[in-house]
C-alpha positions in Angstrom: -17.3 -27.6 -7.6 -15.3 -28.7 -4.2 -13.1 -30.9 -3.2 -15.5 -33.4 -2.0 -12.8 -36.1 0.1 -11.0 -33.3 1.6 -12.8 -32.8 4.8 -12.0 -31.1 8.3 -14.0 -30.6 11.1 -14.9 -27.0 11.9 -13.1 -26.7 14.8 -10.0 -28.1 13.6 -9.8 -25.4 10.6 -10.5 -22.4 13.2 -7.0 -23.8 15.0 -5.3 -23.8 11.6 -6.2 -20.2 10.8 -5.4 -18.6 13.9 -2.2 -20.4 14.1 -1.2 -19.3 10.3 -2.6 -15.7 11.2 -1.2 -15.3 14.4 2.4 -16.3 13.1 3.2 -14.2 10.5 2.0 -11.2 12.1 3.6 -11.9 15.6 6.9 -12.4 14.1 6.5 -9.2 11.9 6.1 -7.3 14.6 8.9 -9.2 16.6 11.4 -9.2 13.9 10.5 -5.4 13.2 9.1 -3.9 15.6 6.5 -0.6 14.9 7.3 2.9 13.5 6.9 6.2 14.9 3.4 7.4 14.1 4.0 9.9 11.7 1.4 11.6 9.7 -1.9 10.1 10.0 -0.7 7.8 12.4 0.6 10.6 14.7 -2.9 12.2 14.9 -4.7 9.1 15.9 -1.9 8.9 18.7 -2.5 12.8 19.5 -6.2 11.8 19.7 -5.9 8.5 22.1 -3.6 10.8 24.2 -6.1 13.6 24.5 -9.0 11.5 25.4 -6.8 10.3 28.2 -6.2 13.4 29.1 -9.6 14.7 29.5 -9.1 16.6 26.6 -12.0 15.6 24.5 -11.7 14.2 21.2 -8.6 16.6 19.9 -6.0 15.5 17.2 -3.6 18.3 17.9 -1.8 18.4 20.6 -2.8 20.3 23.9 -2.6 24.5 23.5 -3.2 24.4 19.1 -6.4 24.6 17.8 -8.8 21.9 17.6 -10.7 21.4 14.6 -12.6 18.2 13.7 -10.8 16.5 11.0 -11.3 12.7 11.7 -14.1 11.2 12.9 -13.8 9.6 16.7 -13.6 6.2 17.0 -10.3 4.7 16.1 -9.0 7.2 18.6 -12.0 6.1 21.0 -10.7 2.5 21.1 -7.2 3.5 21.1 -7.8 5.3 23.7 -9.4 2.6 26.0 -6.7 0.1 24.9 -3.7 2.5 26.1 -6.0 3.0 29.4 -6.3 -0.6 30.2 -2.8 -1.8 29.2 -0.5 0.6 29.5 0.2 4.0 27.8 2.0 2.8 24.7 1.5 1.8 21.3 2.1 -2.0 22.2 -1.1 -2.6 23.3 -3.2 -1.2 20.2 -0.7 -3.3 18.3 -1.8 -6.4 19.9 -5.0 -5.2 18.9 -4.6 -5.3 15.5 -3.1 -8.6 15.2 -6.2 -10.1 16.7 -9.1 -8.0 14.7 -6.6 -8.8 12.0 -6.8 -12.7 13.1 -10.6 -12.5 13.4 -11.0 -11.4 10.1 -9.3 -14.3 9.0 -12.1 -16.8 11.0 -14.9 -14.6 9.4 -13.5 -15.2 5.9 -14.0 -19.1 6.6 -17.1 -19.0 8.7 -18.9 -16.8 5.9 -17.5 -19.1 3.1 -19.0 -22.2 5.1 -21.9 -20.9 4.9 -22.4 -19.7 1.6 -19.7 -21.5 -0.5 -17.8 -24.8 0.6 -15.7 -25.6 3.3 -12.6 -26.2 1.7 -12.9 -22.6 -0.5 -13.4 -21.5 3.0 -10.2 -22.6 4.5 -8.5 -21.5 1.8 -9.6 -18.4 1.0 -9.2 -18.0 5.4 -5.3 -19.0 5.0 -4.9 -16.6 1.7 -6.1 -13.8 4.1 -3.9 -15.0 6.9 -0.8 -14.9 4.8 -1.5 -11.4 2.9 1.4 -9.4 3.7 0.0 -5.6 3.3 -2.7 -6.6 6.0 0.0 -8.5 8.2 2.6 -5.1 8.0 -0.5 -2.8 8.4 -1.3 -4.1 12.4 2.0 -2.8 13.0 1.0 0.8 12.7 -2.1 3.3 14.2 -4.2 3.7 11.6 -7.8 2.5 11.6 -8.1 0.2 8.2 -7.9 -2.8 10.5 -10.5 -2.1 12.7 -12.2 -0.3 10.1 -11.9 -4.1 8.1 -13.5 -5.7 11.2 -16.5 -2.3 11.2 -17.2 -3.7 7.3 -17.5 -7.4 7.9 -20.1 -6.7 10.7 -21.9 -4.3 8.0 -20.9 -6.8 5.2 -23.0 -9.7 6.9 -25.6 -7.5 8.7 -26.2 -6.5 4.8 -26.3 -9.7 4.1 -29.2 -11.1 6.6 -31.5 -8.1 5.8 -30.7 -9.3 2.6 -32.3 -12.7 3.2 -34.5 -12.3 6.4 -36.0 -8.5 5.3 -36.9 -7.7 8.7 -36.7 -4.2 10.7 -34.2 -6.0 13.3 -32.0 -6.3 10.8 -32.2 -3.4 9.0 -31.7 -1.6 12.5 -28.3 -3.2 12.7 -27.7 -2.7 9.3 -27.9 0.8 9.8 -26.1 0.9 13.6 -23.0 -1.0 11.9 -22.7 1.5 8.8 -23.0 4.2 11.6 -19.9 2.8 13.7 -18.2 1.9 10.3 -18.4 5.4 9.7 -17.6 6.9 13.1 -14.0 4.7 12.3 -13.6 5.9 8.8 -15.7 8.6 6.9 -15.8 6.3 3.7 -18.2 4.2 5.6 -20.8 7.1 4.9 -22.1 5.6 1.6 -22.8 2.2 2.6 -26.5 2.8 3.1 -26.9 3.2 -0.3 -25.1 -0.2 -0.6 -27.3 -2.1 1.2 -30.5 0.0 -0.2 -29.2 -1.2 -3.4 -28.5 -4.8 -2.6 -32.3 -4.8 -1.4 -33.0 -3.4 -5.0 -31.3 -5.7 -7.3 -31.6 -9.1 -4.9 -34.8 -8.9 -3.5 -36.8 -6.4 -5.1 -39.4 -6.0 -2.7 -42.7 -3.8 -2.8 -41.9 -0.4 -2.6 -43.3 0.3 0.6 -41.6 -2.4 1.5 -38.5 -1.1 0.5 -39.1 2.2 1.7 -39.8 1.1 5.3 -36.8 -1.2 5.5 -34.7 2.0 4.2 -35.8 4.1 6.6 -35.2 1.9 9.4 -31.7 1.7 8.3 -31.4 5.1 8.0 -33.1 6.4 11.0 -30.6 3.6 13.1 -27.6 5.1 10.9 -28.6 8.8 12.2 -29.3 7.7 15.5 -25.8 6.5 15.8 -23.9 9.5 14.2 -26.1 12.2 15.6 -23.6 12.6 19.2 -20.8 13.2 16.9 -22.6 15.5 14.8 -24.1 17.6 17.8 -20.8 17.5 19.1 -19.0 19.5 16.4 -22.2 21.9 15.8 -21.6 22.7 19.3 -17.9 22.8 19.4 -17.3 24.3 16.3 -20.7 25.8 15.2 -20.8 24.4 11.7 -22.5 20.8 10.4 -19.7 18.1 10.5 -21.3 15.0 9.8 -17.9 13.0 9.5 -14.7 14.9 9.0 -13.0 17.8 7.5 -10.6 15.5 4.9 -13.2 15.9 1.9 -11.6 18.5 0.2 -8.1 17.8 1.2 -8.5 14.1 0.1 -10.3 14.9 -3.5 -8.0 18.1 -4.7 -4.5 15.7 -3.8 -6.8 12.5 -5.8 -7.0 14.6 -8.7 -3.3 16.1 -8.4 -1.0 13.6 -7.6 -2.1 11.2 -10.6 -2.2 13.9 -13.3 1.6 12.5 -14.7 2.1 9.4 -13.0 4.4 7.5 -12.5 6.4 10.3 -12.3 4.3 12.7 -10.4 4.1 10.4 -7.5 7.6 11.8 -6.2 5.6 15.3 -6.6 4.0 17.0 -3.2 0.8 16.2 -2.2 -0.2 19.8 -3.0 1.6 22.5 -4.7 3.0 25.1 -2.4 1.8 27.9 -3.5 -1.4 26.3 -2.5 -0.6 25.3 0.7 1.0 28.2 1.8 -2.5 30.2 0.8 -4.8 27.4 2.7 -2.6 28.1 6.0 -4.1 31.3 6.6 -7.2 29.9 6.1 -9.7 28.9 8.8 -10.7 24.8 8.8 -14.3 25.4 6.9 -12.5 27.9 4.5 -9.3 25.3 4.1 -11.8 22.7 3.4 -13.8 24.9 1.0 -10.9 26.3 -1.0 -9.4 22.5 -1.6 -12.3 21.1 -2.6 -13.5 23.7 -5.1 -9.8 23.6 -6.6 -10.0 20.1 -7.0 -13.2 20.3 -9.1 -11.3 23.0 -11.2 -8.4 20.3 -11.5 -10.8 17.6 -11.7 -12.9 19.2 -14.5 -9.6 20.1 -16.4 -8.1 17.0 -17.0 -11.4 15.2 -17.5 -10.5 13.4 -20.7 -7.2 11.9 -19.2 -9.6 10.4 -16.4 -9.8 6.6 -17.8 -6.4 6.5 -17.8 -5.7 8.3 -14.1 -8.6 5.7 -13.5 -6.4 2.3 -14.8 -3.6 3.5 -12.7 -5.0 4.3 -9.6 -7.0 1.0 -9.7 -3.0 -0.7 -10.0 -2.6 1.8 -6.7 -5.4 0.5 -5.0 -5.5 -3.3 -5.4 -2.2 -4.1 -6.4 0.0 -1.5 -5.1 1.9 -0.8 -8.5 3.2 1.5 -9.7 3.2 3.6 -6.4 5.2 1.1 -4.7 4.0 2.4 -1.5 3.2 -0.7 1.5 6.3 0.2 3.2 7.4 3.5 2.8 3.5 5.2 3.6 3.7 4.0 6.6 7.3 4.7 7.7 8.5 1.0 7.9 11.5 1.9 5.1 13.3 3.7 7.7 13.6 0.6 9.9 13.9 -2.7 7.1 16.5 -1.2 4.8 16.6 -0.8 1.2 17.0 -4.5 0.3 14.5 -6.0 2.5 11.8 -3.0 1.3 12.4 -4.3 -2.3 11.6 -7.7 -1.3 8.7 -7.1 0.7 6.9 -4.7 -1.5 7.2 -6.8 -5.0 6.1 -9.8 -2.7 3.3 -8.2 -1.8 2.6 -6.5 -5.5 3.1 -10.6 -6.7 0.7 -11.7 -4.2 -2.1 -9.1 -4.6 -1.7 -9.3 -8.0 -2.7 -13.6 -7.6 -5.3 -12.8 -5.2 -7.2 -10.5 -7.5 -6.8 -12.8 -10.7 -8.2 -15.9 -8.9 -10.9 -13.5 -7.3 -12.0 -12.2 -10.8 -11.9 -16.0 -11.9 -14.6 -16.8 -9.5 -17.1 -15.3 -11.6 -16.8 -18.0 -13.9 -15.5 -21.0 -11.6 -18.4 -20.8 -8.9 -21.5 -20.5 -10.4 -23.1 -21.5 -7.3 -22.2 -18.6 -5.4 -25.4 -17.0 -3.8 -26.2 -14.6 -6.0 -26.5 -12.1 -3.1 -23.0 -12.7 -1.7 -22.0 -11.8 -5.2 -23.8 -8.8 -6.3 -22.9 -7.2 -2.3 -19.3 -8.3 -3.1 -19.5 -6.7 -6.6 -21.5 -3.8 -5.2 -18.9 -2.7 -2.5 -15.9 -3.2 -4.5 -17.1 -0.8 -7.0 -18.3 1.9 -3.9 -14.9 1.9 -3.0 -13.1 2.1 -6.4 -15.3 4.8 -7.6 -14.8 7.0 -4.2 -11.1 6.3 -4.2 -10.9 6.7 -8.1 -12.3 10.2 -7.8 -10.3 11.3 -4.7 -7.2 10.2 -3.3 -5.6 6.4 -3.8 -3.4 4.0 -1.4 -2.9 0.7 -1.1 -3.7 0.2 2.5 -7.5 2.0 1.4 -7.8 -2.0 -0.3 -7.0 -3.8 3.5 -10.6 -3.7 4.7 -11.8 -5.1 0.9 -9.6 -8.0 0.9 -10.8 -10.8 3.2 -13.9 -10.6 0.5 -11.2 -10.8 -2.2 -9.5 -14.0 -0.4 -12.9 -15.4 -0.3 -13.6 -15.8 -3.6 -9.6 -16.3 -4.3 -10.6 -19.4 -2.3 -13.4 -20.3 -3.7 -11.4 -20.4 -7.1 -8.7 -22.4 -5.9 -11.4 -25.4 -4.3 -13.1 -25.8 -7.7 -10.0 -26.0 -9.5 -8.8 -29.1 -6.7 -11.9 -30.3 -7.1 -12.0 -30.7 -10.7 -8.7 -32.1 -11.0 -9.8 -34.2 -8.1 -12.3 -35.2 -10.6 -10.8 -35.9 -13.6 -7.9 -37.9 -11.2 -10.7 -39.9 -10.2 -12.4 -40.6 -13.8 -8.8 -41.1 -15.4 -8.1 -43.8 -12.2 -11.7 -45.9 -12.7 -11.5 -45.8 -16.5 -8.0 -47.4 -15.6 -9.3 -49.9 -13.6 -11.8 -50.9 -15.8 -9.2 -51.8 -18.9 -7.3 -53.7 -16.4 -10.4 -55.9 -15.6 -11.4 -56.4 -19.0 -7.7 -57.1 -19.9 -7.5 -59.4 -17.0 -10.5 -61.9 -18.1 -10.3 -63.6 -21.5 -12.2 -62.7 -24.2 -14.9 -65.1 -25.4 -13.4 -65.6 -28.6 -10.6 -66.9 -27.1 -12.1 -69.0 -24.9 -13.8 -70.5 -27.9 -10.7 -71.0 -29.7 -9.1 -72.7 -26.1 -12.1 -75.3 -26.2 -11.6 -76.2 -30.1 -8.3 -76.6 -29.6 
C-alpha cells in the first residue's frame, strides 16, 4: 500500500535525487580527496595508461610481461575519459559520481513503473545517501560502472521478460556481453535471464529455445573480439580473465578461521613463492586446483564460512573493510575510519532488513521484478560465497536493494497514513453525534 496524498510530479523528484546524490558524493570527494590506486586500482590505471599509449590493452606496465588478467572495458572507458579530460584520475572520478547519480534516477524511474511513486523516491534517496557506493566513486575500480552495465541487463531482462521478442533478447544478450567485458562475474547472467524466462513466463520450448539462443548468439557476438584477441596474443582460450583460480583458492582460504584469519595473507607464502615461477595458465591452474583441495577439505565448515561471508558481502561485518580495501584509511584517520565504517555497517544492515521486509509488505510487486530481483541476488551470493568476498562486490546489487527498502518504507507511511485517517473520521463522527441531541432527550425537553 502507498502513500496515496503524497504526490510529486516526476520531474520534480528527478531534481530531488540528483541534488541528494550529487551532494554527498561531491563533498566526499572534496573533503577527501581520492587515493593512490593501489592494487586493483593500480592495474586499471596501468591499463588506461597503456591504451593511451598505444600499448594495447596491458595491465603491467610497459617492458613486463603482459598477460590477460582483467577483461577490457573499465580500462577502455578509462582510457577515453583520461584522453578527453586530461591525463589524471580527476576525470574518471567525475565519472563515477555521475553513473553513480544515474543509478539513483533508475532506482525511481523503475519503481514508477512497477511499484509506486513514493516507494520510488524513496528507495532513489536511500540509494543516494548509501555511503559504500558514495566512498566507492572515489577510487578506479569498475563496480560503479559495472552497477550501471547491470541495470541496463537488469531491465533489458526485464522487457524480454514481458514483451518475449528476439529484439529484446538481442539486447539482453549484447548488455550481459558488455557487463562482462567490465567485470567477469557478468558471465552467468544468461542463465539469469534464461531462468527468469523459465519460472515467469514459461513459454513453449521452442520458444524458449529460440529466444535463448538469440541471447546467446548476441552475448558471443559481443565477447568474441576479446576472445580472439587473447587466442592470438597469448595462444590459449580466455574468454574473460585469468582471476578464476586466484579469486576461488584466496575465497576458500581467508574465511577458514574468521574473524581472525582476515588479518592472515591472501595466500600462504609458500604458495606464492611456488606460483611465481609459474607461467599465467600454470599460475591459474595451480590456484584453482589448490582451492578445490582447500575447498573440498573444509566442506562441512561451509554453512558457517557461508553466514559469514554473506555479513562480508551485504553488511560489511565482521571484515570491517569499506575503507581500508580501498586505501582511504591512510588519508581519514583512525577516528573518522571508525565512524564511517560502523555507519555504513548500521545503514546496510537497515537497508537489507527493510528490503527482506518487502516480501511481505508489497504483495503487489510484479512477480517478475521479484523473482529477477531474487534470482540475481542469489547468482551473486553463491559465486561470491564459493570464491572470494568484499563488500564493494554488493555496490552494483544495491540500488535493487534500495528499491525494495523503498517500497517497504511507502507501505508502512501509507498504512499509518491510513489508520491516521480512520482514527481522524471515526473522531469526527463522535463529535457529530455528540454535538446533536439525542431523541430521548429531546422528548424529555418537550414534556418538560
Amino acid at each position: 500500500m502507498s502513500c496515496e496524498p503524497i504526490r510529486v510530479k516526476t520531474w520534480v523528484a528527478i531534481l530531488i535525487i540528483v541534488v541528494a546524490a550529487l551532494l554527498p558524493r561531491v563533498l566526499f570527494i572534496a573533503r577527501f580527496g581520492f587515493p593512490t590506486a593501489q592494487l586493483d586500482a593500480h592495474e586499471y590505471k596501468v591499463m588506461a595508461e597503456n591504451i593511451l599509449a598505444g600499448r594495447d590493452l596491458n595491465h603491467t606496465p610497459d617492458g613486463l610481461p603482459d598477460y590477460p588478467i582483467r577483461v577490457p572495458l573499465y580500462g577502455i572507458l578509462a582510457a577515453g575519459i583520461m584522453r578527453l579530460c586530461g591525463n589524471s584520475e580527476g576525470p574518471v572520478v567525475a565519472a563515477h559520481i555521475v553513473i553513480s547519480s544515474l543509478l539513483c534516477i533508475f532506482v525511481f524511474l523503475l519503481g514508477v513503473k512497477f511499484l509506486d511513486p513514493l516507494g520510488a523516491l524513496i528507495g532513489a534517496v536511500l540509494l543516494a545517501f548509501h555511503l559504500p557506493s558514495i566512498v566507492h566513486c572515489g577510487v578506479l575500480y569498475a563496480d560503479t560502472f559495472f552497477a550501471l552495465c547491470l541495470a541496463f541487463c537488469f531491465f533489458s531482462a526485464l522487457r524480454l521478460s514481458e514483451d518475449k521478442t528476439a529484439r529484446w533478447a538481442a539486447l539482453t544478450g549484447v548488455s550481459i556481453g558488455l557487463t562482462t567485458l567490465c567485470k567477469a562475474a557478468g558471465q552467468g547472467l544468461v542463465i539469469v535471464a534464461i531462468l527468469l524466462l523459465v519460472l515467469v513466463n514459461r513459454p513453449p520450448w521452442r520458444r524458449l529455445a529460440a529466444l535463448s539462443g538469440i541471447m546467446i548468439g548476441a552475448f558471443i557476438i559481443v565477447m568474441s573480439p576479446w576472445v580472439i584477441r587473447n587466442y592470438n596474443r597469448f595462444g590459449a582460450f580466455v574468454p574473460t580473465g585469468t582471476l578464476a583460480g586466484f579469486n576461488f583458492l584466496t575465497g576458500n582460504y581467508e574465511m577458514l578461521v574468521p574473524p581472525k584469519g582476515l588479518l592472515r595473507p591472501a595466500l600462504p607464502i609458500d604458495m606464492l613463492q611456488k606460483s611465481l615461477k609459474m607461467s599465467w595458465a600454470e599460475r591459474d591452474a595451480y590456484f584453482r586446483d589448490e582451492g578445490f583441495r582447500m575447498f573440498w577439505r573444509n566442506l562441512s565448515d561451509l554453512p558457517r564460512r557461508a553466514f559469514l561471508k554473506t555479513g562480508i558481502i551485504f553488511i560489511d561485518y565482521p571484515r570491517l573493510s569499506l575503507l581500508t580495501n580501498i586505501a582511504y584509511d591512510s588519508m581519514i584517520g583512525p577516528r573518522g575510519v571508525r565512524v564511517i565504517t560502523w555507519t555504513g555497517v548500521a545503514q546496510n544492515s537497515l537497508y537489507v532488513l527493510l528490503a527482506v521486509m518487502a516480501l511481505l509488505l508489497c504483495r503487489k510487486a510484479p512477480r517478475r521484478l521479484v523473482v529477477l530481483t531474487l534470482i540475481l541476488m542469489l547468482y551473486f551470493w553463491t559465486g561470491y560465497v564459493l570464491t572470494r568476498s568484499l563488500s564493494r562486490y554488493s555496490i552494483p546489487l544495491y540500488p535493487y536493494i534500495c528499491l525494495f527498502a523503498g517500497c517497504t518504507l511507502s507501505a508502512l507511511i501509507g498504512r499509518i497514513w491510513e489508520r491516521m485517517r480512520a482514527v481522524s473520521s471515526a473522531s469526527s463522527g463522535n463529535l457529530g453525534r455528540d454535538s446533536q441531541p439525542s431523541r430521548g432527550s429531546s422528548i424529555e425537553k418537550s414534556q418538560l
